[in-house]
BALOBA-1460 file (C-alpha; in Angstrom, 3 decimals):
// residues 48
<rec num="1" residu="x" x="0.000" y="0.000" z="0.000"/>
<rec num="2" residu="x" x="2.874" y="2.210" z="0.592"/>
<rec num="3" residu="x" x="4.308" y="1.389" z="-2.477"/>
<rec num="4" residu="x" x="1.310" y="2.307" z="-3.959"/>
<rec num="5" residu="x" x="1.059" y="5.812" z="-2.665"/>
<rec num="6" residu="x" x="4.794" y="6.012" z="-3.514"/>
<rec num="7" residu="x" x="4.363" y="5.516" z="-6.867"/>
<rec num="8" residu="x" x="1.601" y="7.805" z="-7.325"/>
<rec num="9" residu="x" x="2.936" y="10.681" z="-5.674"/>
<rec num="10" residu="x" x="6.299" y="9.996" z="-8.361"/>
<rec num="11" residu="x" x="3.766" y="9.820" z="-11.003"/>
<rec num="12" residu="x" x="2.019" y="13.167" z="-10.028"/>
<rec num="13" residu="x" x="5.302" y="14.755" z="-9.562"/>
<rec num="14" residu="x" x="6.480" y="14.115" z="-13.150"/>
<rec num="15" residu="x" x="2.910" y="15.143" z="-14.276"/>
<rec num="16" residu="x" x="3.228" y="18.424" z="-12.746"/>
<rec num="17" residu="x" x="6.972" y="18.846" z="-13.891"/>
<rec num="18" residu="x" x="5.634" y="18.259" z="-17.635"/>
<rec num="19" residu="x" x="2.870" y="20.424" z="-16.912"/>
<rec num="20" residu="x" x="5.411" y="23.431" z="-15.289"/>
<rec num="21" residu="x" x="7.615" y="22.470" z="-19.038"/>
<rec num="22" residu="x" x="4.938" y="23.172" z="-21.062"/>
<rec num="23" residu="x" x="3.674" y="26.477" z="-19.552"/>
<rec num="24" residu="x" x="7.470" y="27.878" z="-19.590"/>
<rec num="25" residu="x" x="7.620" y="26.813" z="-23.208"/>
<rec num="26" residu="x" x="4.406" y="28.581" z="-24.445"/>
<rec num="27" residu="x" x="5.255" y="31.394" z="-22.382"/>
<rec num="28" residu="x" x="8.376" y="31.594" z="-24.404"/>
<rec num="29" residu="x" x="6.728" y="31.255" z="-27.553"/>
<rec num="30" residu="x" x="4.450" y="34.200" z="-26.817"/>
<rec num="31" residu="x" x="7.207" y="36.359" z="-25.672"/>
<rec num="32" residu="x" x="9.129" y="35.514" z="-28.980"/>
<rec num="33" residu="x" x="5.597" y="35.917" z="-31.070"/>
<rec num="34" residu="x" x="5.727" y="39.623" z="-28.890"/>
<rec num="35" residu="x" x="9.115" y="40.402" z="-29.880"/>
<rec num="36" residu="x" x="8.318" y="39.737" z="-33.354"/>
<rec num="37" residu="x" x="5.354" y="41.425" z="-33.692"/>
<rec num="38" residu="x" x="6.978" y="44.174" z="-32.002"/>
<rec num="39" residu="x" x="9.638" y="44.584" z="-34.506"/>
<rec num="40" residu="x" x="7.223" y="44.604" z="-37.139"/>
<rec num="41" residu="x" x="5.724" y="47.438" z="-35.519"/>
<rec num="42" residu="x" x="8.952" y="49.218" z="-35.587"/>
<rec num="43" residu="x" x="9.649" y="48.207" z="-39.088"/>
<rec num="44" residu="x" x="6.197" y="49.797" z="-40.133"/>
<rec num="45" residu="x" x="6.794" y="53.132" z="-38.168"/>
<rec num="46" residu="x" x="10.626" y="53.474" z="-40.150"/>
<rec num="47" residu="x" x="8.322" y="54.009" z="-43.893"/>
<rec num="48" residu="x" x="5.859" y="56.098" z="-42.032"/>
C-alpha cells in the first residue's frame, strides 16, 4: 500500500513537472511571437 502511494505521488510529480515544461515553453513562444510582432511594428513606423 505504501508502495502504492509512492508511486503515485512519483507519477504526479512528473505530471506536474511536464505540466510546469509546457507552460514555460508557451510562455516563451508568446514572448518571442511579442518580440516579433513588435519589430514589425517598428519596421512599419521606419516608412511612415
Amino acid at each position: 500500500n505504501v508502495a502504492f502511494l509512492k508511486k503515485t505521488k512519483e507519477q504526479l510529480e512528473e505530471e506536474e513537472s511536464r505540466a510546469l515544461k509546457r507552460t514555460s515553453e508557451s510562455l516563451e513562444e508568446k514572448a518571442a511571437k511579442k518580440q516579433k510582432l513588435d519589430e514589425e511594428v517598428e519596421e512599419l513606423k521606419k516608412h511612415l
